[in-house]
Backbone bond lengths (Angstrom), bond angles and torsions (degrees), N, CA, C in turn:
res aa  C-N    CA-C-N  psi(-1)  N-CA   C-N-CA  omega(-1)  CA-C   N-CA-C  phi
1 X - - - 1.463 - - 1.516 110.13 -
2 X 1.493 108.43 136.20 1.533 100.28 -171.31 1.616 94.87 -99.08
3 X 0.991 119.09 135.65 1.619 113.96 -165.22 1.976 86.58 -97.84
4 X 1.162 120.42 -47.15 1.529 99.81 -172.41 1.137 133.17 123.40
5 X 1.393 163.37 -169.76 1.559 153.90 -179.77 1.522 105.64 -119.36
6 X 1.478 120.35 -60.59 1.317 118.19 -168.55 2.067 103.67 -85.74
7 X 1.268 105.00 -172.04 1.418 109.97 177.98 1.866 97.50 -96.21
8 X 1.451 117.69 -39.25 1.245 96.36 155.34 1.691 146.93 -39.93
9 X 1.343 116.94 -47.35 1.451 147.63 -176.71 1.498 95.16 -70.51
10 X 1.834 119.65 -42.90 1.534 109.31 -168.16 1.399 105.76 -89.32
11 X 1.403 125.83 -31.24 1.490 124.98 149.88 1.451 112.86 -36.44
12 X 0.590 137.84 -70.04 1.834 142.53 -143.88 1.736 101.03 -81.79
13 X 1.741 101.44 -46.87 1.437 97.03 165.44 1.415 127.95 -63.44
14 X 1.181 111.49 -40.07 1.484 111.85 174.15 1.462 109.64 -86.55
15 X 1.425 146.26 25.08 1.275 152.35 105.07 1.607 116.91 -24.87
16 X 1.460 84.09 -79.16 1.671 97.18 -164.68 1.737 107.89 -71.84
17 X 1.347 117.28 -17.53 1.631 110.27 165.19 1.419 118.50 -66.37
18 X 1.830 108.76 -42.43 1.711 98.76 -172.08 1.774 110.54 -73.13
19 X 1.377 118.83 -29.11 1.407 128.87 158.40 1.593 97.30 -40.13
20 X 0.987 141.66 -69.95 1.525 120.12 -166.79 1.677 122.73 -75.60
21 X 1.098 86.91 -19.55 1.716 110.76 174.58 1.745 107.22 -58.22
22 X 1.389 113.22 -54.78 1.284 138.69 170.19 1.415 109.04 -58.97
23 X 1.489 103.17 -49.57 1.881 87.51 -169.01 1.422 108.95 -87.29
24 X 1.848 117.43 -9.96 1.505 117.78 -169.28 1.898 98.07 -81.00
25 X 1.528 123.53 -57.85 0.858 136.15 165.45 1.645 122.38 -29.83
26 X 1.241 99.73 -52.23 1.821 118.98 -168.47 1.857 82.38 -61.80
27 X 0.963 103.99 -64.35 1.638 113.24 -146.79 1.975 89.84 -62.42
28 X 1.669 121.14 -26.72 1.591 104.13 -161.74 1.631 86.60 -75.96
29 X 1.135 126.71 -38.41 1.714 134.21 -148.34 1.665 93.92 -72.07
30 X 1.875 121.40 -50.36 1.311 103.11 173.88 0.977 121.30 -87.87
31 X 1.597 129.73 21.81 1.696 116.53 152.70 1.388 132.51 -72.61
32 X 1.337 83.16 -47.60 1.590 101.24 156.75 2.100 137.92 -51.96
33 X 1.527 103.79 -24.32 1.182 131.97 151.15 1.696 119.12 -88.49
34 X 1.141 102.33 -19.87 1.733 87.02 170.32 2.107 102.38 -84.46
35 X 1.288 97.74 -36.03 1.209 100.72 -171.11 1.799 111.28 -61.18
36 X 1.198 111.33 -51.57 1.717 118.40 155.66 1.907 99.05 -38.17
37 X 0.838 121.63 -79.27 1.533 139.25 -154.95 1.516 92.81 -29.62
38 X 1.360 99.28 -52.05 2.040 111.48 -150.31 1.808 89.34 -78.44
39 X 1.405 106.87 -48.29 1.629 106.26 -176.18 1.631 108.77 -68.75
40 X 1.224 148.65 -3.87 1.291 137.15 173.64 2.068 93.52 -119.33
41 X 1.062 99.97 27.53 1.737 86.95 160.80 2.212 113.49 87.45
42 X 1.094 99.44 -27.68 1.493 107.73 168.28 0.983 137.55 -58.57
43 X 0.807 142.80 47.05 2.128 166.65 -147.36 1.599 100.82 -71.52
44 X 1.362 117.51 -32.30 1.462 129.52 -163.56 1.631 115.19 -105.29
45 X 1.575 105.12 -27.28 1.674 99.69 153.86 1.940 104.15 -102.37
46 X 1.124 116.17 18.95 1.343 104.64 172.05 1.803 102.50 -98.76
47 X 1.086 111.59 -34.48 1.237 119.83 179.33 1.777 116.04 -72.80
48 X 1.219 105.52 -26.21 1.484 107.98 176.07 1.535 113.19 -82.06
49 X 1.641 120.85 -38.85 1.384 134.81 175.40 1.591 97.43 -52.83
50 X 1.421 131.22 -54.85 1.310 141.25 -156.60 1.536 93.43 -54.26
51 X 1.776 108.52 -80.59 1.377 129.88 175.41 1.358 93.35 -47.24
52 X 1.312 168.83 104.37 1.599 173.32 48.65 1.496 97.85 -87.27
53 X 1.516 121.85 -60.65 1.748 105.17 168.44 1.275 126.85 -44.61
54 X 1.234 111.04 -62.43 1.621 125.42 166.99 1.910 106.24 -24.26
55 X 1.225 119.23 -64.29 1.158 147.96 -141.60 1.953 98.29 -86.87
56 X 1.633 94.96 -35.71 1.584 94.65 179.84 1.810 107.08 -88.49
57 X 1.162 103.88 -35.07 1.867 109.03 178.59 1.674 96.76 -62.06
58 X 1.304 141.66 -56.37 1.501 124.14 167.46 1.315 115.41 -75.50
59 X 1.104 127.16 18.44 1.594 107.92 153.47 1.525 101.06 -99.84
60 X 1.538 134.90 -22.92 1.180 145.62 164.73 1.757 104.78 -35.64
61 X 1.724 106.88 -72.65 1.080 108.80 -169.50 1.356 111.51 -70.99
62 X 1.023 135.22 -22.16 1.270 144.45 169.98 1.259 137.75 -42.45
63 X 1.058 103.96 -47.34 1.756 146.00 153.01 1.445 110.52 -59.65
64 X 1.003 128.63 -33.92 1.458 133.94 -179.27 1.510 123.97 -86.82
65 X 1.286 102.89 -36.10 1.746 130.98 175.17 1.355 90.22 -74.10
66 X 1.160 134.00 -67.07 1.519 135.66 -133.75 1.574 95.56 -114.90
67 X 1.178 133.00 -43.46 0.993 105.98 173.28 1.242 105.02 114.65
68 X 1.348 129.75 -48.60 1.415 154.35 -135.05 1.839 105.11 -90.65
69 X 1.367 102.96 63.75 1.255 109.58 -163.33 1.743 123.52 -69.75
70 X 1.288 106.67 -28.92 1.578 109.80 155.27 1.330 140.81 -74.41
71 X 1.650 111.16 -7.95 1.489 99.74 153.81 1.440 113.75 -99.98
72 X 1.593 117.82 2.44 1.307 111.31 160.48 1.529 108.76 -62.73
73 X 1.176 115.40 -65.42 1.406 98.88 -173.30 1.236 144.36 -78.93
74 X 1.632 103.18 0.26 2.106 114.94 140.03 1.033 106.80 -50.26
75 X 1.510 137.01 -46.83 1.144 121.00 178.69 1.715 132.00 -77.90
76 X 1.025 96.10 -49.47 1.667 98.72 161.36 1.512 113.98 -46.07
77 X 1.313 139.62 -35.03 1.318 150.08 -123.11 2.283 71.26 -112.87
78 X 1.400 110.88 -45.09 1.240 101.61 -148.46 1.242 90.09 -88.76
79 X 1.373 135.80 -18.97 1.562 151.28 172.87 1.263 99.56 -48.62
80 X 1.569 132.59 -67.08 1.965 160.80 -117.77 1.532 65.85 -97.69
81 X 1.417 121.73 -57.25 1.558 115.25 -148.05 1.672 122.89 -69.35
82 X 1.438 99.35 -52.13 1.706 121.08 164.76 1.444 105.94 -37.49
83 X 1.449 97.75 -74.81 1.697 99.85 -176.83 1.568 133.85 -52.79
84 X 1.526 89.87 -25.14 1.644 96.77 177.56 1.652 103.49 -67.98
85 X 1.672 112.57 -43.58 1.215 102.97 -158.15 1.844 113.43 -105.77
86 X 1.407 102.41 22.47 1.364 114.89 156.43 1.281 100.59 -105.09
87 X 1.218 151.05 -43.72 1.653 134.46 175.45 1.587 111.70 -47.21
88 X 1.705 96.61 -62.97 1.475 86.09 178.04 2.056 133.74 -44.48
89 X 1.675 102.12 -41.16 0.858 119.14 -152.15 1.788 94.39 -78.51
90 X 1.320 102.78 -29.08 1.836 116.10 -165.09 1.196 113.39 -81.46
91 X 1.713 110.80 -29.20 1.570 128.63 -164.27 1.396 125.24 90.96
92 X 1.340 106.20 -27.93 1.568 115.98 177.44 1.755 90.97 75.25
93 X 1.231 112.49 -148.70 1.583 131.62 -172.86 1.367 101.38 -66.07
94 X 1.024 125.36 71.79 1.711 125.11 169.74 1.817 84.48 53.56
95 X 1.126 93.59 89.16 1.543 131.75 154.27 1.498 102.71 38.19
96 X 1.348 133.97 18.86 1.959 136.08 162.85 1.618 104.79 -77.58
97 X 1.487 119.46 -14.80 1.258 117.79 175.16 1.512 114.91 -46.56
98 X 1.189 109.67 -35.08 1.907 124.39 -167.75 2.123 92.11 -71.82
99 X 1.275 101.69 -24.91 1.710 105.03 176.93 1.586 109.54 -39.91
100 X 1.055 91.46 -60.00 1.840 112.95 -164.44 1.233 125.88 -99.46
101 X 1.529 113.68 19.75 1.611 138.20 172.95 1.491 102.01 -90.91
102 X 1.258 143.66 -42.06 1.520 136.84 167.59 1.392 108.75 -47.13
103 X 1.615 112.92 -63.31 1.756 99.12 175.39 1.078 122.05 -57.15
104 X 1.684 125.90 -23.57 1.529 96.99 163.33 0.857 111.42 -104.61
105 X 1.094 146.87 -24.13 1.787 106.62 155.59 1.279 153.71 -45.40
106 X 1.275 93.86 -8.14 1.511 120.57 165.58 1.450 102.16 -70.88
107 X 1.529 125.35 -47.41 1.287 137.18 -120.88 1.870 69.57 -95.29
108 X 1.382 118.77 -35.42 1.145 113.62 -176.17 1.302 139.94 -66.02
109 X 1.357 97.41 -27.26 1.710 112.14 167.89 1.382 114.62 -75.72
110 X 1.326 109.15 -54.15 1.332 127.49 178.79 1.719 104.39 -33.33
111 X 1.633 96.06 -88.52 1.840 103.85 165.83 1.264 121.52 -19.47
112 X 1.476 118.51 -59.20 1.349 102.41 177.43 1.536 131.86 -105.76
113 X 1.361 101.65 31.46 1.824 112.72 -175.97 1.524 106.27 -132.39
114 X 1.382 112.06 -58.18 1.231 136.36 -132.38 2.254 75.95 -87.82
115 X 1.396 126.93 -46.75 1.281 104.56 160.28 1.154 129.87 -84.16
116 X 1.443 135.40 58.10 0.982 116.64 133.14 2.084 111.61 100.10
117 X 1.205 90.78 -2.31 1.565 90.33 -150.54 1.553 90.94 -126.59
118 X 1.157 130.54 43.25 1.414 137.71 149.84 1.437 135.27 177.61
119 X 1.335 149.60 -158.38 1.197 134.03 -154.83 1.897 81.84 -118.01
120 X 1.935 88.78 179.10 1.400 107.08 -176.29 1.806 96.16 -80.20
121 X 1.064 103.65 -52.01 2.004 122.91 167.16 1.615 88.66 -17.88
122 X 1.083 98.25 -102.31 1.913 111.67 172.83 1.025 106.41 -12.15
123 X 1.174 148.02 -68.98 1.608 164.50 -136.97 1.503 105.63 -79.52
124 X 1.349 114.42 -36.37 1.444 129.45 -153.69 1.495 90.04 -95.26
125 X 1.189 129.32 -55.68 1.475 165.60 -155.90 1.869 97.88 -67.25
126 X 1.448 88.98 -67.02 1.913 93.37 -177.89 1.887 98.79 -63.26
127 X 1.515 118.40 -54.17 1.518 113.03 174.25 1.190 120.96 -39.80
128 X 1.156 123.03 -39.59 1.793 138.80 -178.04 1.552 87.63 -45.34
129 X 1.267 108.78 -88.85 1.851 149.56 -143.73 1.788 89.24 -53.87
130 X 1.603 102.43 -58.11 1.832 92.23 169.61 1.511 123.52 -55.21
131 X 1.072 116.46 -58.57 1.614 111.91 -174.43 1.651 121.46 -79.08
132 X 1.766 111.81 3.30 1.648 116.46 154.68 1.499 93.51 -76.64
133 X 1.663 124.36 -58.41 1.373 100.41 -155.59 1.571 111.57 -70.42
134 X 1.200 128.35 5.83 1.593 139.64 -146.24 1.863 81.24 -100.34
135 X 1.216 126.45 -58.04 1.693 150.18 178.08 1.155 101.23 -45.15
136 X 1.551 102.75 -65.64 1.939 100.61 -177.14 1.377 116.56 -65.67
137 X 1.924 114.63 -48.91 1.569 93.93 166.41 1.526 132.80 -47.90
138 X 1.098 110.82 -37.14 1.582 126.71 172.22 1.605 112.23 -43.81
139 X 1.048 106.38 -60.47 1.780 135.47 164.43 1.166 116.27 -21.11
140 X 1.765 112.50 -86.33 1.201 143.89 176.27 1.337 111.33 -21.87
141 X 1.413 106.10 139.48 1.830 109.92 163.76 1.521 100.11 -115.15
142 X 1.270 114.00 -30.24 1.511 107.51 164.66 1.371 153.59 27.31
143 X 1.845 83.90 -80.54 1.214 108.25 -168.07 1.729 93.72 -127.24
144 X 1.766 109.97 -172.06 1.275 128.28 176.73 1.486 105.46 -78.17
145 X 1.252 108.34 83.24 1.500 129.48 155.13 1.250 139.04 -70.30
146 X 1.420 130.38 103.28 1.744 116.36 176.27 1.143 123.25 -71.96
147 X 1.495 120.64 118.09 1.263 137.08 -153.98 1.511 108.42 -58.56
148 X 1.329 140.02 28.61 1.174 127.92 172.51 1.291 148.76 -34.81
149 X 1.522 157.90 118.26 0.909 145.25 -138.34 1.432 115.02 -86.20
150 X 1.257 141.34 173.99 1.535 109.94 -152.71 1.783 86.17 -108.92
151 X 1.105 138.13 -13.86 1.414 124.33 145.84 1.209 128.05 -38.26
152 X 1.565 121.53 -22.25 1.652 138.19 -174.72 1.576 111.10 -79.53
153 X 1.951 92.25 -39.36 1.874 119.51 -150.87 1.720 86.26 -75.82
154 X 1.161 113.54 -27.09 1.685 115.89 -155.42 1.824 101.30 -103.80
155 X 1.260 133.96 -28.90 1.298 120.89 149.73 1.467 128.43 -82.19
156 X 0.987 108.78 1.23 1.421 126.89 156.29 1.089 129.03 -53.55
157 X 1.523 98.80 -57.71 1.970 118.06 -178.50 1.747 92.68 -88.09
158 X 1.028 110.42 -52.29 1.330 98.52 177.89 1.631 145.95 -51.45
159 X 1.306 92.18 -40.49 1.382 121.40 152.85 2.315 121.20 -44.55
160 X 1.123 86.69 -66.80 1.488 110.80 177.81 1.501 105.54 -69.98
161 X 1.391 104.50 -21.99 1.975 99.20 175.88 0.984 118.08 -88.39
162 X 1.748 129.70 -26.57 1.010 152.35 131.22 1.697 117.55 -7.65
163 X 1.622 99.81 -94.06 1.511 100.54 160.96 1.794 142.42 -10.78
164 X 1.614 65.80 -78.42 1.461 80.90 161.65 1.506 135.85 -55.70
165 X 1.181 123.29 -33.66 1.358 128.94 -157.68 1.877 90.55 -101.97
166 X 1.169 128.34 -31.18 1.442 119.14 170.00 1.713 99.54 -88.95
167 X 0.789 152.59 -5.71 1.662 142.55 144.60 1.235 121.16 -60.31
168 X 1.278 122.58 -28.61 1.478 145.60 166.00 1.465 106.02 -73.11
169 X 1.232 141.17 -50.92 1.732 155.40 158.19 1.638 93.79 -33.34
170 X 1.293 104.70 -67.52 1.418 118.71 -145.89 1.656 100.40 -61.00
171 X 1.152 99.30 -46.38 1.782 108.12 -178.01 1.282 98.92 -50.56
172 X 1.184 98.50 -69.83 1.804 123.23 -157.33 1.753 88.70 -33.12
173 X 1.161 118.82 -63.19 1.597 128.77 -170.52 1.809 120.28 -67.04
174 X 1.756 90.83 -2.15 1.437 93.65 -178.94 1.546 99.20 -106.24
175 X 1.349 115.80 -31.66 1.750 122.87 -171.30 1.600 85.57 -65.27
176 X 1.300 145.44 -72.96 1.292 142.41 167.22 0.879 130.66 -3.70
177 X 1.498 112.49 -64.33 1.737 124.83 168.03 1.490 115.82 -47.18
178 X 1.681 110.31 -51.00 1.442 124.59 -163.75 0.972 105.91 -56.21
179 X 1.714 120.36 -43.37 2.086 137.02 -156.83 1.476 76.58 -71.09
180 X 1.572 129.22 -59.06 1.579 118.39 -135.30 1.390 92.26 -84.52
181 X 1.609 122.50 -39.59 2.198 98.07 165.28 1.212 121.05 -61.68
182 X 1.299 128.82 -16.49 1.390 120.55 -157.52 1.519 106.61 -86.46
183 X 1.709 109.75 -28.37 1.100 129.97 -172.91 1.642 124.32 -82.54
184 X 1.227 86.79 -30.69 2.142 104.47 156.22 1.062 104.09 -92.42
185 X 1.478 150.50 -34.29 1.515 134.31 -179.71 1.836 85.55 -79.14
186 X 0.752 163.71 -47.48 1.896 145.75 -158.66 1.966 86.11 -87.10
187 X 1.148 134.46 -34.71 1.770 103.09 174.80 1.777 103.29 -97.08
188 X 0.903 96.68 13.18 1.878 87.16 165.62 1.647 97.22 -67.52
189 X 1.869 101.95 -65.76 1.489 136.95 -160.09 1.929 87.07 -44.52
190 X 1.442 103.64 -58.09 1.351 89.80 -149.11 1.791 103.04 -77.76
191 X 0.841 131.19 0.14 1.464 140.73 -176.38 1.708 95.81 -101.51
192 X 1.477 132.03 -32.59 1.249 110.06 166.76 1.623 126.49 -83.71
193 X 1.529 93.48 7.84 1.741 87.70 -168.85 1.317 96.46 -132.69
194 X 1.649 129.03 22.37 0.850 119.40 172.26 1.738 122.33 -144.58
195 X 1.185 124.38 153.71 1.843 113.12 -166.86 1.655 107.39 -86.88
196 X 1.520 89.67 121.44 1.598 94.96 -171.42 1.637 119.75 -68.22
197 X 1.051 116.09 -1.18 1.595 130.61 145.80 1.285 103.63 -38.42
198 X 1.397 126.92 -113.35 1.359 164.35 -6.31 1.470 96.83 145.23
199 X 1.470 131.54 -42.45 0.810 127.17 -149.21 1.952 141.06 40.91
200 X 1.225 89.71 14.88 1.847 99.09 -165.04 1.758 81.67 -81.26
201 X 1.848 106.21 -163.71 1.007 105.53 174.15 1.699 104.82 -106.44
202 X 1.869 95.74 167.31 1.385 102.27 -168.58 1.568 100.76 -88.92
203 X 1.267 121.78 -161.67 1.193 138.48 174.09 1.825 106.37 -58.65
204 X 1.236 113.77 -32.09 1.438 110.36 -164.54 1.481 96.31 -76.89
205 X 1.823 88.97 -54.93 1.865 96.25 -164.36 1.843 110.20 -65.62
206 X 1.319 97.27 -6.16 1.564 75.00 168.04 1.640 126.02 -102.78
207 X 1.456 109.85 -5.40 1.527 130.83 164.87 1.974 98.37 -54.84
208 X 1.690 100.09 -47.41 1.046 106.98 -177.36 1.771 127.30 -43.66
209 X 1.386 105.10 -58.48 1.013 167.50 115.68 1.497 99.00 38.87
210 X 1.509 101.77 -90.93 1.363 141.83 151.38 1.354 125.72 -27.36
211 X 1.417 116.09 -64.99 1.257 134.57 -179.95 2.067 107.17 -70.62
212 X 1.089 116.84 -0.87 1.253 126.30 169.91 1.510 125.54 -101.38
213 X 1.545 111.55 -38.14 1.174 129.90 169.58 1.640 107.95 -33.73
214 X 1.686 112.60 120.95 1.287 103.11 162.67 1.754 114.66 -127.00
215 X 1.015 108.19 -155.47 1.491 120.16 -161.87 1.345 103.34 -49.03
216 X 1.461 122.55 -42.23 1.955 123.09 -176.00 1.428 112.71 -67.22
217 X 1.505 107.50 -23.98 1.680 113.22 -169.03 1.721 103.99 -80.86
218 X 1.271 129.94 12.34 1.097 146.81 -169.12 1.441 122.77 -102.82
219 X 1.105 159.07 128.87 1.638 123.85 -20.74 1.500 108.06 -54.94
220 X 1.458 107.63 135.44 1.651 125.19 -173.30 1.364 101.94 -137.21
221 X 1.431 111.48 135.55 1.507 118.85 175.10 1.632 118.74 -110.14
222 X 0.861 144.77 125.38 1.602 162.54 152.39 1.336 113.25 -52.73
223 X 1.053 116.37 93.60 1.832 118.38 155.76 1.491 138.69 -83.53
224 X 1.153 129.44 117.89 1.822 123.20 -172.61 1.452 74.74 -99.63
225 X 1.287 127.39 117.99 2.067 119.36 131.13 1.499 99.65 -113.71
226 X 1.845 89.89 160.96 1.327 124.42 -179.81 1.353 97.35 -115.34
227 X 1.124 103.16 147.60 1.879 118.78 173.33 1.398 103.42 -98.86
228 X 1.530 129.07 103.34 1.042 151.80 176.46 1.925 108.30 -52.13
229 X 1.444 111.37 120.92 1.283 107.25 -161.58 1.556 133.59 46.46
230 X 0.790 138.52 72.54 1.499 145.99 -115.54 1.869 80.74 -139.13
231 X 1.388 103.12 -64.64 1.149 129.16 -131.54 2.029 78.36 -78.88
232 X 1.240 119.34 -20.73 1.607 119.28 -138.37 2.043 76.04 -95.36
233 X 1.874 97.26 -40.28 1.727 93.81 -163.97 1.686 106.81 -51.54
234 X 1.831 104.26 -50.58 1.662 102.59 -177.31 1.574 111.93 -50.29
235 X 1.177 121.10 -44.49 1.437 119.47 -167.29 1.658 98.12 -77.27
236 X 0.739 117.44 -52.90 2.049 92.01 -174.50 1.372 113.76 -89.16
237 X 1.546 126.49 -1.88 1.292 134.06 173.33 1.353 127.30 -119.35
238 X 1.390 114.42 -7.26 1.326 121.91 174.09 1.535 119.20 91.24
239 X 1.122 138.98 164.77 1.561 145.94 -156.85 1.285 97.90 -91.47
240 X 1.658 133.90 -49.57 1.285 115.24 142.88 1.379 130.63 -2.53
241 X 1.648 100.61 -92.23 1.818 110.93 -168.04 1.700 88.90 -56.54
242 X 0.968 130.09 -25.71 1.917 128.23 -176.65 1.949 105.29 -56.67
243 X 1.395 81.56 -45.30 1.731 93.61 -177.20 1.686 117.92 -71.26
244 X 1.054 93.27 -48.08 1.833 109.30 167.92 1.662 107.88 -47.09
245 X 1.390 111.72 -43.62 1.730 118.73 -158.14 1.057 77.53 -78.28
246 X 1.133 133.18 -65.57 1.789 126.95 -147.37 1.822 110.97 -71.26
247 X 1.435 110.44 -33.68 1.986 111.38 168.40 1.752 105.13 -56.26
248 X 1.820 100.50 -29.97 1.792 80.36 -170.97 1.655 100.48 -78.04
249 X 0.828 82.06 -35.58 2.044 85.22 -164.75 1.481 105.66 -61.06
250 X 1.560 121.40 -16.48 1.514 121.50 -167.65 2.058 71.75 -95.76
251 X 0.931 120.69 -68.76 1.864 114.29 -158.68 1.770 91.24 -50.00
252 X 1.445 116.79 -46.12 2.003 93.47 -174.83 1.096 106.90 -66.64
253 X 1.439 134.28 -2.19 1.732 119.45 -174.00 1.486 103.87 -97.44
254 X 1.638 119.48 -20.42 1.248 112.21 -158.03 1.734 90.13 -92.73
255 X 1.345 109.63 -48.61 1.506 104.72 153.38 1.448 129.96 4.38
């Protein structure tokens, strides 16, 4: 993983790494469940596991081409969710399906918190919406339901609310961390590239400066000024009033 130079670049990279992490992983765990599926007679969750691999390897590449790493993981996020709550709801292999509904629900918070790409609000909001529809599938006579006993139905939800609600903690305490480095790495930057007088930039930050400038920042003009008697203010007013003259003249230039 190339982590990157700025905190932008190491964000975005470590985006697009756990996205493959997710879709390389996702895809080994349901081969191995399609392969169970087809050998105990299940043709119809073997065929759905397949189409979810299929479905996670192009959101993989997808993400890579495009770049576009937050509607990858709306989508993955809505992938983690479906599947969790058709296993549970279906039984999987005579009812072990409910096994492998915690990792994705995990997979669900994670996806849509844990990168970066939405609020705690959101977080709380998408958790809600999974574990009502998780209740109603449970509920339902409907559909093809595994008859679980309702001692089963209730560590189930409980279980998965669980999860969820410390994946939600966990973020919450990681988005925190991120603001409070990001926020000492940007006044490191601006205290090394800039004169703690004056605040303008120093010799570095304007190399900096420079080396950023592109084609729109063009026609650009260069100024040398001298502060006319400069030398007369320190000597009859002191290095002080010297320091004072030079903050106004740096605030009328930035002006």
């Amino acid at each position: 993983m190339k982590f990157g130079k700025s905190p932008q670049e190491i964000e975005h990279n470590r985006k697009d790494f756990l996205i493959a992490v997710y879709a390389i992983v996702g895809v080994l765990i349901m081969s191995s469940l399609v392969t169970l599926s087809i050998i105990n007679g299940y043709s119809m969750l073997g065929d759905i596991l397949i189409a979810n691999s299929v479905f996670s390897l192009g959101l993989m590449v997808y993400s890579r081409i495009s770049q576009r790493v937050r509607l990858v993981s709306y989508l993955f996020a809505a992938q983690g969710g479906i599947l969790g709550l058709f296993l549970v709801v279906h039984g999987g292999i005579e009812g072990t399906g409910v096994y492998y509904t915690p990792a994705l629900a995990l997979a669900l918070a994670l996806i849509m918190i844990m990168l970066g790409i939405t609020s705690m609000r959101s977080g709380f909001i998408i958790s809600f919406i999974f574990l009502a529809a998780l209740v109603t599938g449970l509920d339902t006579e409907q559909f093809d339901v595994y008859p679980y006993s309702e001692m089963h139905k209730s560590r189930i939800i409980i279980g998965l609310s669980c999860i969820l609600i410390m994946a939600l903690i966990a973020e919450w305490m990681r988005i925190q961390s991120y603001a409070a480095i990001s926020q000492a790495n940007l006044q490191l930057s601006v205290n090394a590239n800039h004169d703690p007088l004056t605040r303008l930039l120093n010799r570095r930050g304007f190399e900096i400066e420079i080396d950023r400038m592109g084609g729109t920042d063009f026609p650009a003009a260069l100024a040398v000024i001298n502060i006319d008697h400069f030398k007369k203010i320190n000597d009859e007013y002191g290095h002080d009033a010297g320091d004072i003259a030079l903050q106004q003249i740096a605030e009328h230039l930035t002006q």
